[in-house]
mmCIF file of the C-alpha atoms, coordinates in Angstrom:
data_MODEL
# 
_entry.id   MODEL 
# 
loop_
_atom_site.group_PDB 
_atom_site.id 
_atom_site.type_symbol 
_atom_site.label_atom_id 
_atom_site.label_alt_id 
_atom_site.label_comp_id 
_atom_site.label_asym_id 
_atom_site.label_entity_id 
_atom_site.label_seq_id 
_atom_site.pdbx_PDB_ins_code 
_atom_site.Cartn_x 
_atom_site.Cartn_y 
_atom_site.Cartn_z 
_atom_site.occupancy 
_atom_site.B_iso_or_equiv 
_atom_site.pdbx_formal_charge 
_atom_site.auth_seq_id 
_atom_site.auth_comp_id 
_atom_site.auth_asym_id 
_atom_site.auth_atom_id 
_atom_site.pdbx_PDB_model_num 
ATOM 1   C CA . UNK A 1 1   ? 107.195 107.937 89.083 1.00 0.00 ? 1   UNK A CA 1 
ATOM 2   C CA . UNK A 1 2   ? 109.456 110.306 90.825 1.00 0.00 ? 2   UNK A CA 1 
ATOM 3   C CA . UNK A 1 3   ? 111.638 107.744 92.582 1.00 0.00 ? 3   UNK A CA 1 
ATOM 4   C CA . UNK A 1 4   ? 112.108 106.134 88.528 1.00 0.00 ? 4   UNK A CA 1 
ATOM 5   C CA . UNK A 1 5   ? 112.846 109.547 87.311 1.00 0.00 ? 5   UNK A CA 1 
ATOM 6   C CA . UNK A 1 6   ? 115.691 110.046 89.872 1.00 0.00 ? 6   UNK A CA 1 
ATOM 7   C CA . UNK A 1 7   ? 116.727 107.096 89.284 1.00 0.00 ? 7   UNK A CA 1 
ATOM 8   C CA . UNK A 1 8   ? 116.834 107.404 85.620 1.00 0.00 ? 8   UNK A CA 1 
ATOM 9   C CA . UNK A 1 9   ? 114.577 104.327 85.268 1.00 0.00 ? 9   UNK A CA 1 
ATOM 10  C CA . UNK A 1 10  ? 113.367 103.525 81.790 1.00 0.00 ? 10  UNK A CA 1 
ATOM 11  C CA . UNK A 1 11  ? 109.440 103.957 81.872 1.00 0.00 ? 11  UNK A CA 1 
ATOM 12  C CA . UNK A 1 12  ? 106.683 103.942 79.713 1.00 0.00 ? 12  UNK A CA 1 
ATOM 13  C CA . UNK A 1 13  ? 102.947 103.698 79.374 1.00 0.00 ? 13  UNK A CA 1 
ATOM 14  C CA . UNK A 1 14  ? 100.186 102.162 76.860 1.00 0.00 ? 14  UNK A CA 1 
ATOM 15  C CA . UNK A 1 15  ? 97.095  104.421 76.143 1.00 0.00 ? 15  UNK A CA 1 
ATOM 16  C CA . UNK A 1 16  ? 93.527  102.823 76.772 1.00 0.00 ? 16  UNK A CA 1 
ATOM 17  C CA . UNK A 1 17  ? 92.758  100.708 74.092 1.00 0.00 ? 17  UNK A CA 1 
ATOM 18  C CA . UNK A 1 18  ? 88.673  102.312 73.950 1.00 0.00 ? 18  UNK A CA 1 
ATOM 19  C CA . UNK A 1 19  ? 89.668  105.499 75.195 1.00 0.00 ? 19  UNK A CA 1 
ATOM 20  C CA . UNK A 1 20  ? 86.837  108.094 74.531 1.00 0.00 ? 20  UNK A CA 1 
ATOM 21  C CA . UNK A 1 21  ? 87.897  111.241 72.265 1.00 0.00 ? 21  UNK A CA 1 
ATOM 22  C CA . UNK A 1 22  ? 91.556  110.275 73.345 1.00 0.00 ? 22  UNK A CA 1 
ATOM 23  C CA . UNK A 1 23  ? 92.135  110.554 69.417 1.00 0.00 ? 23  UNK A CA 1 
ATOM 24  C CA . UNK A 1 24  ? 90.533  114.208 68.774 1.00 0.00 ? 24  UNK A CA 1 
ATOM 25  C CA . UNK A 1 25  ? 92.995  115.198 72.093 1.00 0.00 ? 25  UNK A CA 1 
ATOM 26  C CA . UNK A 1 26  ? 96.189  113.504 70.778 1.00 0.00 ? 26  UNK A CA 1 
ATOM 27  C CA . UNK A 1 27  ? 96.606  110.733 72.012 1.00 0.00 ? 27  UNK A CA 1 
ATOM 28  C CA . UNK A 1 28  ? 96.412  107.443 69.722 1.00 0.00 ? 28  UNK A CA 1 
ATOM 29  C CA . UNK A 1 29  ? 94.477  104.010 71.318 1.00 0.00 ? 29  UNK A CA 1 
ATOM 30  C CA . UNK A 1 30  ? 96.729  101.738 72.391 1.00 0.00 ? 30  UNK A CA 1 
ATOM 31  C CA . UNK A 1 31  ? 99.492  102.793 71.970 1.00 0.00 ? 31  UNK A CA 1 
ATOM 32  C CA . UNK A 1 32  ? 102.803 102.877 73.997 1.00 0.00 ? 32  UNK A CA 1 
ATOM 33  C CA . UNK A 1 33  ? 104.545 106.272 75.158 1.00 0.00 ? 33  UNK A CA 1 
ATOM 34  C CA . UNK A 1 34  ? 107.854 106.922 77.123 1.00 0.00 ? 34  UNK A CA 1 
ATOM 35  C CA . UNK A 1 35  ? 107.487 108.636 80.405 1.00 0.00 ? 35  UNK A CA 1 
ATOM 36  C CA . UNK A 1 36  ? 110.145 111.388 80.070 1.00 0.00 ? 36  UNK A CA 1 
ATOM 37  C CA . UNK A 1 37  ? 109.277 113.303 83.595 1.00 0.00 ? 37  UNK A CA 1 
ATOM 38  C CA . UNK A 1 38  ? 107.368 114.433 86.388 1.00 0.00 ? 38  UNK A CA 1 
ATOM 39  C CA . UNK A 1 39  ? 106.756 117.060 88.316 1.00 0.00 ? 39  UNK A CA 1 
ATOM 40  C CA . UNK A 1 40  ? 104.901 119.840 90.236 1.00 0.00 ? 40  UNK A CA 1 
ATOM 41  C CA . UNK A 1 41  ? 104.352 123.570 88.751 1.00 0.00 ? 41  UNK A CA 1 
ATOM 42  C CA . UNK A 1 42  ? 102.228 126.342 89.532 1.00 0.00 ? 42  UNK A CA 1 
ATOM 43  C CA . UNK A 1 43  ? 99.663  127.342 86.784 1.00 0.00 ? 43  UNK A CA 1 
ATOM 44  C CA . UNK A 1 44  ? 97.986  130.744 86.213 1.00 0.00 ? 44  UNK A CA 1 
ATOM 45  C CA . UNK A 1 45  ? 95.350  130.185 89.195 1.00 0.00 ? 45  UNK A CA 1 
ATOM 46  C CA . UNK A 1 46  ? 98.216  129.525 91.517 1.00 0.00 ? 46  UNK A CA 1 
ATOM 47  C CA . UNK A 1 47  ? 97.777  126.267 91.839 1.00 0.00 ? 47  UNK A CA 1 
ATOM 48  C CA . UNK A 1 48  ? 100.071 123.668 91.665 1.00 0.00 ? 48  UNK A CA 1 
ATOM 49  C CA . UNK A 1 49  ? 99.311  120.968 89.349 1.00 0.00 ? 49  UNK A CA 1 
ATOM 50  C CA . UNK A 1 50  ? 101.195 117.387 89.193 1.00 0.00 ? 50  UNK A CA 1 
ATOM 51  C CA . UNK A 1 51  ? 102.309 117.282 85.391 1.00 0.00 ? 51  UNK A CA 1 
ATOM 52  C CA . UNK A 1 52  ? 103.855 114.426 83.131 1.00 0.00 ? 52  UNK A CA 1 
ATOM 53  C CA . UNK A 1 53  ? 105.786 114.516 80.609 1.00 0.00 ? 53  UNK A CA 1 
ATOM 54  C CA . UNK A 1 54  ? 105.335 111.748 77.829 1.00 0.00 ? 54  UNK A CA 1 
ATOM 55  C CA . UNK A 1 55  ? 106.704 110.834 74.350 1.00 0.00 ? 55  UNK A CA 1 
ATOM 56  C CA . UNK A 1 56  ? 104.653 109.606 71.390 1.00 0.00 ? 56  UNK A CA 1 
ATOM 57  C CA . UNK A 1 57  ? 108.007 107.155 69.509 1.00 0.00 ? 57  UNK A CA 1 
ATOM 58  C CA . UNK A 1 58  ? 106.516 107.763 66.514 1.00 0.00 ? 58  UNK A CA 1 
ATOM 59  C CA . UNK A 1 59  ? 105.653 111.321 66.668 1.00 0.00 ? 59  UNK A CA 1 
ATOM 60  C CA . UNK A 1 60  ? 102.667 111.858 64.599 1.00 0.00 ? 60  UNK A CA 1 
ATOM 61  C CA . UNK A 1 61  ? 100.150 112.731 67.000 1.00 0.00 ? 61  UNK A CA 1 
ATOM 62  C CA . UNK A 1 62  ? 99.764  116.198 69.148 1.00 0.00 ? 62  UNK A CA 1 
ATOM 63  C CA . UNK A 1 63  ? 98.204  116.423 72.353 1.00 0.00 ? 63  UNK A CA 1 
ATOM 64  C CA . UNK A 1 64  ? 95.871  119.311 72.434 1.00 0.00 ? 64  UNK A CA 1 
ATOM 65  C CA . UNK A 1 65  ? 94.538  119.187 75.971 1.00 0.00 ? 65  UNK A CA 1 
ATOM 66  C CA . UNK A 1 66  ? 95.534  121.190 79.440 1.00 0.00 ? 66  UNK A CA 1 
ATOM 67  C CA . UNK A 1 67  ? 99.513  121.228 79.554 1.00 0.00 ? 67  UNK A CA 1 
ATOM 68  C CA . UNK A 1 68  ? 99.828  121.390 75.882 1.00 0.00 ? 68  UNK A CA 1 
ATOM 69  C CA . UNK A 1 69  ? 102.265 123.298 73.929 1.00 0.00 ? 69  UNK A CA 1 
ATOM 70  C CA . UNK A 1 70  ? 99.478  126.036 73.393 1.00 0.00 ? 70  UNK A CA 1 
ATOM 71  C CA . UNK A 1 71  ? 97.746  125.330 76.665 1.00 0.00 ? 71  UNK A CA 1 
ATOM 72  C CA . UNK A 1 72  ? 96.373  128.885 78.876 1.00 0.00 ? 72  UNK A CA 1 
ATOM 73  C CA . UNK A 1 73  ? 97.608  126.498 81.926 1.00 0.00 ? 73  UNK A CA 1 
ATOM 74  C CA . UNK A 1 74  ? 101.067 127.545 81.407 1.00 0.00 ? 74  UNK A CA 1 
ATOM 75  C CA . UNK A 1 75  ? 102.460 130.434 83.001 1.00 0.00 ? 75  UNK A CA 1 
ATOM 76  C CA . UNK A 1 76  ? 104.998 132.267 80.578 1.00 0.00 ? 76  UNK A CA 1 
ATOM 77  C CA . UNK A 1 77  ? 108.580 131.813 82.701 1.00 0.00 ? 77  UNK A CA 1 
ATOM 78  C CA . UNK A 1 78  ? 107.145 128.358 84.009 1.00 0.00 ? 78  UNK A CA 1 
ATOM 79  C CA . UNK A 1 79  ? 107.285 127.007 80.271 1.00 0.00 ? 79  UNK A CA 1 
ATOM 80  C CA . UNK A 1 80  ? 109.959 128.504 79.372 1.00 0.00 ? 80  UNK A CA 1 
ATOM 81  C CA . UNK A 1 81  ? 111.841 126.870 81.963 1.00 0.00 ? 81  UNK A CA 1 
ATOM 82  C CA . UNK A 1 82  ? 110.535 123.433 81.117 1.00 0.00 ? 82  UNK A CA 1 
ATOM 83  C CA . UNK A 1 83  ? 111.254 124.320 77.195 1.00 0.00 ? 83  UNK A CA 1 
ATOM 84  C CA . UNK A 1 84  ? 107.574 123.422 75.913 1.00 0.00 ? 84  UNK A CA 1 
ATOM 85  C CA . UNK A 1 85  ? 107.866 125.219 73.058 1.00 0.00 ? 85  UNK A CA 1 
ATOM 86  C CA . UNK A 1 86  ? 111.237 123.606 72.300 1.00 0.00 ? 86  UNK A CA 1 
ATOM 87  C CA . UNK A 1 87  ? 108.685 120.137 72.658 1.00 0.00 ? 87  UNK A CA 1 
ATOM 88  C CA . UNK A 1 88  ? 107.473 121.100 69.276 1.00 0.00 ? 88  UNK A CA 1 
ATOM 89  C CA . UNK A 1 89  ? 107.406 118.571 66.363 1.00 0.00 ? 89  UNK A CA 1 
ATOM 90  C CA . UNK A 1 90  ? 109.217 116.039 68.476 1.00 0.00 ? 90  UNK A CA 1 
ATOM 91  C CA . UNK A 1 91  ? 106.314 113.969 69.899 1.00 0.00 ? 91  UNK A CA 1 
ATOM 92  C CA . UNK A 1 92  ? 107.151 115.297 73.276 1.00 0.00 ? 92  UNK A CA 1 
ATOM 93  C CA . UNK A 1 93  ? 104.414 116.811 75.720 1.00 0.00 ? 93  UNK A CA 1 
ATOM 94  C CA . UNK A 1 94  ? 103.226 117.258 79.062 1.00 0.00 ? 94  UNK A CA 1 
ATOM 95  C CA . UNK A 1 95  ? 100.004 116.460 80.337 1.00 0.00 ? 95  UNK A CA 1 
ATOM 96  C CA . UNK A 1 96  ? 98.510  116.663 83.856 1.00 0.00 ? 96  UNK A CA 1 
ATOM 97  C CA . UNK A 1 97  ? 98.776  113.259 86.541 1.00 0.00 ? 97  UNK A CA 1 
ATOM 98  C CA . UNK A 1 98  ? 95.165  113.457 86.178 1.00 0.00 ? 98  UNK A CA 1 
ATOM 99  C CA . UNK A 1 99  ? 94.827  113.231 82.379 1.00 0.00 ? 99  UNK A CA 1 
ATOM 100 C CA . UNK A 1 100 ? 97.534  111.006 82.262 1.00 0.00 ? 100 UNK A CA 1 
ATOM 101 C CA . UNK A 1 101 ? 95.585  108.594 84.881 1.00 0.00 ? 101 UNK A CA 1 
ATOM 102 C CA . UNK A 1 102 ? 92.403  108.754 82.987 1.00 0.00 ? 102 UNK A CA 1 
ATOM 103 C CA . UNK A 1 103 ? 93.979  107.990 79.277 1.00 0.00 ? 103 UNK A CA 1 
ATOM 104 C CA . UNK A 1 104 ? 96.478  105.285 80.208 1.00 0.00 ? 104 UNK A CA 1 
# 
């Protein structure tokens, strides 16, 4: 994903079409989403957690889970830096790999 990303490769993804809850967490069933980004940050245990950045086209759903606009995960300068809160109303949001690999 990185290698498309520096290359400024288009990407995208399609959400499971059965995928359990996914619609209570944001994320509509079968349905497609640009890839906008990845990357590694460090969240408030000092971890460093493989993130993804994804776009709903249409913009109507909000992803609630862990990376989420409002998400604890999220140290204060770290999303600041990334602009989540500039994310808002624009179908954009990040997510972690792991998420992302379970829902898509």
């Amino acid at each position: 994903m990185n290698d498309a990303a520096d290359h400024k490769w288009l990407m995208t993804a399609v959400s499971n079409k059965s995928g359990i809850g996914s619609m209570t967490i944001g994320i509509k069933n079968d349905h497609a989403y640009s890839i906008l980004a990845a990357t590694c940050v460090e969240d408030t245990s000092g971890f460093l957690a493989k993130i993804v950045k994804l776009r709903d086209p249409n913009g109507k759903m909000n992803w609630t889970g862990d990376w989420s606009i409002d998400s604890s995960k999220w140290i204060p300068s770290c999303q600041e830096q990334m602009k989540v809160k500039e994310d808002k109303g624009t179908g954009c949001f990040w997510l972690s790999y792991e998420d992302f690999a379970n829902l898509f």
